[in-house]
C-alpha positions as CSV (number, residue, x, y, z in Angstrom):
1,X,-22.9,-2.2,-0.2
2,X,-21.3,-2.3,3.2
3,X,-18.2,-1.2,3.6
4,X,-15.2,-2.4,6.6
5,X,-12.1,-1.8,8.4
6,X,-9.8,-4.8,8.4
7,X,-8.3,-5.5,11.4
8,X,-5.2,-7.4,12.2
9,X,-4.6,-9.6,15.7
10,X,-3.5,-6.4,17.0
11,X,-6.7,-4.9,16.3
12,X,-5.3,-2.3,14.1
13,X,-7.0,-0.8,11.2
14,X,-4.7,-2.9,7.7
15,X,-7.2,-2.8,4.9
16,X,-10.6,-1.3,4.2
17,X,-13.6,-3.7,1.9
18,X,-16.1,-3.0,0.3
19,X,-18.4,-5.8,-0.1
20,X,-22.0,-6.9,-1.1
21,X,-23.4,-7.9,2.0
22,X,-23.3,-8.1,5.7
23,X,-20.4,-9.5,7.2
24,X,-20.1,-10.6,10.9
25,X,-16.7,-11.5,12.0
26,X,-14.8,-9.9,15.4
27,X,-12.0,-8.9,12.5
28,X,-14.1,-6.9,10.5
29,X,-15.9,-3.2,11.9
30,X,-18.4,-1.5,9.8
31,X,-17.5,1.8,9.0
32,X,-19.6,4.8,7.2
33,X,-17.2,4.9,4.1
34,X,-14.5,3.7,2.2
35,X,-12.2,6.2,4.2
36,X,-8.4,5.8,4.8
37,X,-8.4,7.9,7.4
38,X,-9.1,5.0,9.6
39,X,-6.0,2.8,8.3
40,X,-3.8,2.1,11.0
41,X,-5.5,3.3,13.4
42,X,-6.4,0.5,16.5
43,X,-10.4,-0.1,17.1
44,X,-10.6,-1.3,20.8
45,X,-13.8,-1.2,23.4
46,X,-15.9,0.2,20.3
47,X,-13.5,3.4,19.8
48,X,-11.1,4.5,17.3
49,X,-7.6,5.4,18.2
50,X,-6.6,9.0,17.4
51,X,-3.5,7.9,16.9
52,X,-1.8,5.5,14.3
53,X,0.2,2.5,14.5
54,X,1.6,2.2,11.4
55,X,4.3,-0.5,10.6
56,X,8.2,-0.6,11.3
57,X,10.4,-2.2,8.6
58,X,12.3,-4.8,10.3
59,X,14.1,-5.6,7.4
60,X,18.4,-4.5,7.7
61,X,19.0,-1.2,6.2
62,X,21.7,-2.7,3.8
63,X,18.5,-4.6,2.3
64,X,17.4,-1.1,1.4
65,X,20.6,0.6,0.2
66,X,21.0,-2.6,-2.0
67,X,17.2,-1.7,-3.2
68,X,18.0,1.7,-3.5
69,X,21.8,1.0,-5.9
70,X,18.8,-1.7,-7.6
71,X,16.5,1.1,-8.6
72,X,19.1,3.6,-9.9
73,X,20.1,0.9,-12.0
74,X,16.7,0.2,-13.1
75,X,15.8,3.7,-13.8
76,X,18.9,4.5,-16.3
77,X,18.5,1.3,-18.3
78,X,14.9,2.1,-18.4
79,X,16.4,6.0,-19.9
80,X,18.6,4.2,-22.0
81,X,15.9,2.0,-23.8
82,X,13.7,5.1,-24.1
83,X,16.9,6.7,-25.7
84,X,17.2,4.2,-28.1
85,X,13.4,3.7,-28.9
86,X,13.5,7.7,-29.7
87,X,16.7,7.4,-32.0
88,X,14.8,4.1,-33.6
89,X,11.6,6.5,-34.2
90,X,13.2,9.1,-35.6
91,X,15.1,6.6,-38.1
92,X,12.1,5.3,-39.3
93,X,13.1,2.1,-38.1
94,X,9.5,1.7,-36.5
């Protein structure tokens, strides 16, 4: 097994394989181990970064607060149901 970091056109560490055989692209650096320290982190000139450059959200921050009211409602229907499944055990309804 030969395990790689996945780099993006950035050169930046997105994803880590582990596959069966060799692979020789310019996009994908053998590493030791299947280790995600090495996520994020840019691989230029044949040296890791120490730092990382993870992704910013572009996305507008009502996106998230709608998200956010989304998985509040979520979460108490999915109380709710467990609610009723309880009340239906304890019937005998099941």
């Amino acid at each position: 097994m030969k395990i790689y970091a996945q780099l993006n056109e950035n050169k930046i560490c997105t994803g880590i394989s582990q596959l069966s055989g060799e692979v020789i692209q310019a996009d994908m650096i053998e590493i030791p181990s299947a280790d995600n320290s090495y996520l994020w982190k840019k691989y230029e000139n044949g040296v890791w970064s120490t730092g990382t450059f993870e992704p910013q959200s572009t996305a507008p921050i009502t996106e998230f607060e709608a998200l956010k009211v989304e998985n509040v409602a979520l979460r108490n229907d999915l109380s709710n149901a467990v609610i009723e499944l309880s009340t239906l055990i304890a019937m005998g309804g099941m």
